[in-house]
C-alpha positions as CSV (number, residue, x, y, z in Angstrom):
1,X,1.1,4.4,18.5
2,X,0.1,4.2,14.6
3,X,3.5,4.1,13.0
4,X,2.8,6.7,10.6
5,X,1.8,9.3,14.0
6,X,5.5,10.1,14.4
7,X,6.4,13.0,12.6
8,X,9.9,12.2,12.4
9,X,10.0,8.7,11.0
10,X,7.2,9.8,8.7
11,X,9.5,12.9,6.8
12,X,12.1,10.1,6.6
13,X,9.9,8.0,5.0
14,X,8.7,10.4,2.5
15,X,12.4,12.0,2.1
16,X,14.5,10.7,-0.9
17,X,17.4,11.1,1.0
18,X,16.7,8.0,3.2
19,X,15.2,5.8,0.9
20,X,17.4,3.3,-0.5
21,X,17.8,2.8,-4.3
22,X,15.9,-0.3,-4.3
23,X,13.3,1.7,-2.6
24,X,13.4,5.0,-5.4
25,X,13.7,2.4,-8.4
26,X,10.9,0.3,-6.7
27,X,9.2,3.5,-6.4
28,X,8.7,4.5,-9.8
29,X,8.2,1.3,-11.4
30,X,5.3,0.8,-9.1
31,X,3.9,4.1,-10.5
32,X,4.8,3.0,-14.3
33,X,2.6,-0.2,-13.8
34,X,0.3,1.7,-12.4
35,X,-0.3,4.4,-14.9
36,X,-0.7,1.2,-17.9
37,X,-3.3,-0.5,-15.1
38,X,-5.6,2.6,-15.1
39,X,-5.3,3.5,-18.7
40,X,-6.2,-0.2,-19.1
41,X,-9.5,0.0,-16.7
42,X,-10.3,3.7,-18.5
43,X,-10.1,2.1,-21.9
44,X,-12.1,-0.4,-20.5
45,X,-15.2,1.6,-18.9
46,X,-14.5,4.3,-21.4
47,X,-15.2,7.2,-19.2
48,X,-13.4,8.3,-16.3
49,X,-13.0,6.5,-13.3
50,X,-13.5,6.9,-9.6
51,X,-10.3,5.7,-7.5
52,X,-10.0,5.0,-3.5
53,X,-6.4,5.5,-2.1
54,X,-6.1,3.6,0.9
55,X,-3.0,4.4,2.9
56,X,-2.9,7.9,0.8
57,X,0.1,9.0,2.7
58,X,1.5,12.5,1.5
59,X,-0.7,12.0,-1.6
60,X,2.6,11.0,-4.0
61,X,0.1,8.8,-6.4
62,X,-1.9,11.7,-6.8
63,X,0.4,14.1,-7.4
64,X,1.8,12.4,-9.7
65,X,-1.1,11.6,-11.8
66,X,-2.3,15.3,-11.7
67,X,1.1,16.4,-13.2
68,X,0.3,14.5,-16.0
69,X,-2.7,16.1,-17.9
70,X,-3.8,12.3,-19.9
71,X,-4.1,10.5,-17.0
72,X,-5.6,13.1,-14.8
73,X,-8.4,13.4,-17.1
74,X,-9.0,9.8,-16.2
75,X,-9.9,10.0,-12.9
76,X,-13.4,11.5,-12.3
77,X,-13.2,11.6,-8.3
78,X,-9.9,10.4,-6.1
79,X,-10.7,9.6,-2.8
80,X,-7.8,8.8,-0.4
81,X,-8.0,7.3,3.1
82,X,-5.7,7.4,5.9
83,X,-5.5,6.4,9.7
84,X,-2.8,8.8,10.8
85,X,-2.9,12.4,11.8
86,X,0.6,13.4,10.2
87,X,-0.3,11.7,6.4
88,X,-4.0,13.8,6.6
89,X,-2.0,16.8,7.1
90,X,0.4,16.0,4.2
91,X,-2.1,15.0,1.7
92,X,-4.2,18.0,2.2
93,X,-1.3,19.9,2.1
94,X,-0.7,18.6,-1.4
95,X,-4.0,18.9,-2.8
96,X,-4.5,22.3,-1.5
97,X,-0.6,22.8,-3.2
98,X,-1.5,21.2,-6.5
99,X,-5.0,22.8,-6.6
100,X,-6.4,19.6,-7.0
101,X,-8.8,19.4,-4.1
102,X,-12.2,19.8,-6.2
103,X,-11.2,16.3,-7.1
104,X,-9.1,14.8,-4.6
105,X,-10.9,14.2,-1.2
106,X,-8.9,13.3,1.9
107,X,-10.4,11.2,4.8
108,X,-9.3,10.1,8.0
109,X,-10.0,6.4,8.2
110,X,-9.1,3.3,9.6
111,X,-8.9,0.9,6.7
112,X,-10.6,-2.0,9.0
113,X,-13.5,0.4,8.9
114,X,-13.7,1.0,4.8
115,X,-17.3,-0.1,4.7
116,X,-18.5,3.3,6.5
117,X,-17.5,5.0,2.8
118,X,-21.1,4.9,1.3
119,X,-19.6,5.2,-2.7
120,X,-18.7,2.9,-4.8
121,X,-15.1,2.7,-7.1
122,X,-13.9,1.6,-10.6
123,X,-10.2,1.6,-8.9
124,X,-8.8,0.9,-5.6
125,X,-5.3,1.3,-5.1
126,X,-3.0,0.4,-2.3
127,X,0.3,1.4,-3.0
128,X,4.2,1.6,-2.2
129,X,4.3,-1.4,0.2
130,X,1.2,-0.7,2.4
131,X,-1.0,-4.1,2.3
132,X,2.0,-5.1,4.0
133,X,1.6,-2.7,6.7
134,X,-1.6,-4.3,8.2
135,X,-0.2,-6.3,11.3
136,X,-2.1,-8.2,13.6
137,X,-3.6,-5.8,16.5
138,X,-2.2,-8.4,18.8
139,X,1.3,-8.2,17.7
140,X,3.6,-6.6,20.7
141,X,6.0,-4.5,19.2
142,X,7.7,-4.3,22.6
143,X,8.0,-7.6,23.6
144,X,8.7,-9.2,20.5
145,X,12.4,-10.7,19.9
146,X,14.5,-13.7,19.3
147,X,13.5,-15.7,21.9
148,X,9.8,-15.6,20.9
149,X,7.9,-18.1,19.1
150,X,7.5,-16.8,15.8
151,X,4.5,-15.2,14.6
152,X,2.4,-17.6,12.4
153,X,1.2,-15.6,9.1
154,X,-0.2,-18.5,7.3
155,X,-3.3,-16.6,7.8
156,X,-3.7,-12.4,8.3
157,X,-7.2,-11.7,9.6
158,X,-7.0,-7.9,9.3
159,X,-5.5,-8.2,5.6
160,X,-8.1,-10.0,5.0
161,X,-10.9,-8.2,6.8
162,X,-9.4,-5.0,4.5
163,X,-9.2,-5.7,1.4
164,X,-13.1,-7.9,1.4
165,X,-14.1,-4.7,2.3
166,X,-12.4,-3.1,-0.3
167,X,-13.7,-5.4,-3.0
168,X,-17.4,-4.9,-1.7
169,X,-16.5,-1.4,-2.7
170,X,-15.5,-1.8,-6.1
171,X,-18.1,-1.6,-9.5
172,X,-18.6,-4.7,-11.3
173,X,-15.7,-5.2,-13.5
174,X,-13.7,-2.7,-11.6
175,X,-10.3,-3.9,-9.9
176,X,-7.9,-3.4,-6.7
177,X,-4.5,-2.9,-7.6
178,X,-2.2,-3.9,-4.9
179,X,1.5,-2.7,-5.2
180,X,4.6,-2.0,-4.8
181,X,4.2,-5.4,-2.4
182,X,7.5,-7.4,-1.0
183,X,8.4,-10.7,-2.7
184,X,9.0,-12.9,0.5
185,X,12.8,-14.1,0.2
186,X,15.8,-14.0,1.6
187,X,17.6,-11.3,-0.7
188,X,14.7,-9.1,-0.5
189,X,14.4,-9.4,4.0
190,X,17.9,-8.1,3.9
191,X,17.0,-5.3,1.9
192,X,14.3,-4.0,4.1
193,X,16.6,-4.2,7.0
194,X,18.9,-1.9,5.3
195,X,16.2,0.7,4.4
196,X,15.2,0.6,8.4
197,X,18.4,0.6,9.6
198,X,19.3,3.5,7.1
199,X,15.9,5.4,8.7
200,X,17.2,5.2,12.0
201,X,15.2,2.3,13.4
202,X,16.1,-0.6,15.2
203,X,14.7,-3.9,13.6
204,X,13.5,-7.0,16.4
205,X,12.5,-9.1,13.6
206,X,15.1,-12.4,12.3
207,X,15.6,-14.6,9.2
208,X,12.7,-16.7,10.2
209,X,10.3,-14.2,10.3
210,X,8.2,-13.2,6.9
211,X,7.8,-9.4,8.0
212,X,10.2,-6.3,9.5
213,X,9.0,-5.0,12.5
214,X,10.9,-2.3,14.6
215,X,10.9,-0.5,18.2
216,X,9.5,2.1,16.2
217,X,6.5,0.3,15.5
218,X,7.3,-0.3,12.0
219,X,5.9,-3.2,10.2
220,X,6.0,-4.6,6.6
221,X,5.4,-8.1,5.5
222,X,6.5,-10.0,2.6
223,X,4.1,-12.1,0.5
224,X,4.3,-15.0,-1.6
225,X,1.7,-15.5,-4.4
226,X,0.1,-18.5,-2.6
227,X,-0.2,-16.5,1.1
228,X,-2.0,-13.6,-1.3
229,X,-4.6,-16.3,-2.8
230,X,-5.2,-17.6,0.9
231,X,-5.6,-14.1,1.8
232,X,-8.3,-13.5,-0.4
233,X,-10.6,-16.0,-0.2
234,X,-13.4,-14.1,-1.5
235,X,-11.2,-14.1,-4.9
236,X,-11.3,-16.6,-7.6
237,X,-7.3,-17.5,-8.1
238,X,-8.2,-16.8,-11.8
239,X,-9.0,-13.3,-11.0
240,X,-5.7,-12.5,-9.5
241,X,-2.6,-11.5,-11.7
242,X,0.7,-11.2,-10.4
243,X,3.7,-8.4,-12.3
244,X,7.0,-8.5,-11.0
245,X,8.2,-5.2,-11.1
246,X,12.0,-6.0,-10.9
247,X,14.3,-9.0,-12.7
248,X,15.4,-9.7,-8.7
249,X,12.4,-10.5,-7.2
250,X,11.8,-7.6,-4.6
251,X,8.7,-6.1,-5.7
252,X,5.6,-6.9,-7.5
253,X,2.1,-5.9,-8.2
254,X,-1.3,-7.4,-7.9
255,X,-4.3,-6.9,-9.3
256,X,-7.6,-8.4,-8.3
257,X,-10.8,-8.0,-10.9
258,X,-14.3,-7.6,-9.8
């Protein structure tokens, strides 16, 4: 099962009330950095920009950037992909909510399968902790535990497979902006397994292991600035910039240029 297909998990997800305060305060820095980034690339291009959402989930980015009249004027389409039934329904809900939807288009989409979108973007966003969702399809959630060998993530094909697809997608000079993304240490492990243990779930991952996972078929991974650049081969080093987006190393942001 996708783990965004199960309603329940999903509404806890998206609910303040079970998100930690790491979580919330990682929540809207994330969106902070985000609003200088696109005001950035606008000033840049000086006209408005077209954005892909991948992993759009209720459409939060969104709807935050249409409450805000100067930044909303600075998207000229927003398209936003997802692969499960449950965010669709939530995102269109919001843009048909907001009044939004002659500019915010809702797709469902596998993001392994981004090069069947024919358009091109200034931005691409993937945002609060989803490029670390994208697990190996061989992972088994269900046999995975402590007695396993642990799961070697000096490489990530399907990260990779995403996001070169992604950057075929973009305009020259336009950028992916990757974030809120885990900072791969101890502190920060132990505060993802509070935030899934607070959600309900029960967590079959260990200290040695550079990613959550749970029975719920949860997964997030945690990166390190070295396992992005050999992630993104395609990618000039120099062409990658890294923004914390804390003082305690949980959380940061990355942005690739085209």
């Amino acid at each position: 099962m996708n783990m965004y297909d199960n309603e329940n998990t999903v509404q806890k997800s998206f609910n303040d009330k079970y998100l930690s305060d790491d979580l919330l305060q990682a929540q809207w820095a994330e969106f902070t950095a985000l609003k200088k980034a696109i005001a950035e690339i606008y000033q840049k291009k000086g006209s408005p920009l077209t954005l892909l959402d991948i992993g759009i989930g209720n459409a939060r980015i969104a709807r935050h950037l249409s409450a805000i009249p100067e930044m909303w004027q600075m998207i000229e389409h927003y398209d936003g992909t997802d692969n499960a039934e449950t965010c669709i329904k939530l995102a269109k809900d919001t843009a048909k909510e907001l009044q939004i939807e002659d500019k915010l288009k809702i797709y469902l989409l596998e993001a392994t399968h981004l090069d069947q979108l024919s358009k091109r973007y200034d931005v691409i966003i993937c945002t609060w902790f989803t490029p670390g969702n994208f697990y190996p399809d061989s992972f088994a959630f269900d046999k995975y535990n402590d007695n396993c060998t642990r799961l070697d993530l000096s490489h990530n094909e399907k990260f990779t497979n995403i996001f070169s697809k992604a950057y075929s997608l973009l305009h020259k000079n336009g950028e992916i902006i990757l974030g809120a993304c885990y900072i791969d240490n101890d502190n920060t492990r132990k505060k993802q397994e509070q935030s899934y243990i607070r959600m309900g779930m029960k967590i079959i991952t260990n200290e040695n292991d550079s990613f959550i996972a749970t029975k719920e078929n949860f997964w997030s991974q945690r990166f390190t600035e070295k396992k992005i650049k050999t992630y993104l081969p395609f990618v000039s080093p120099k062409k990658i910039d890294f923004y914390l987006l804390d003082p305690y190393n949980y959380a940061m942001q990355i942005r690739i240029k085209k």
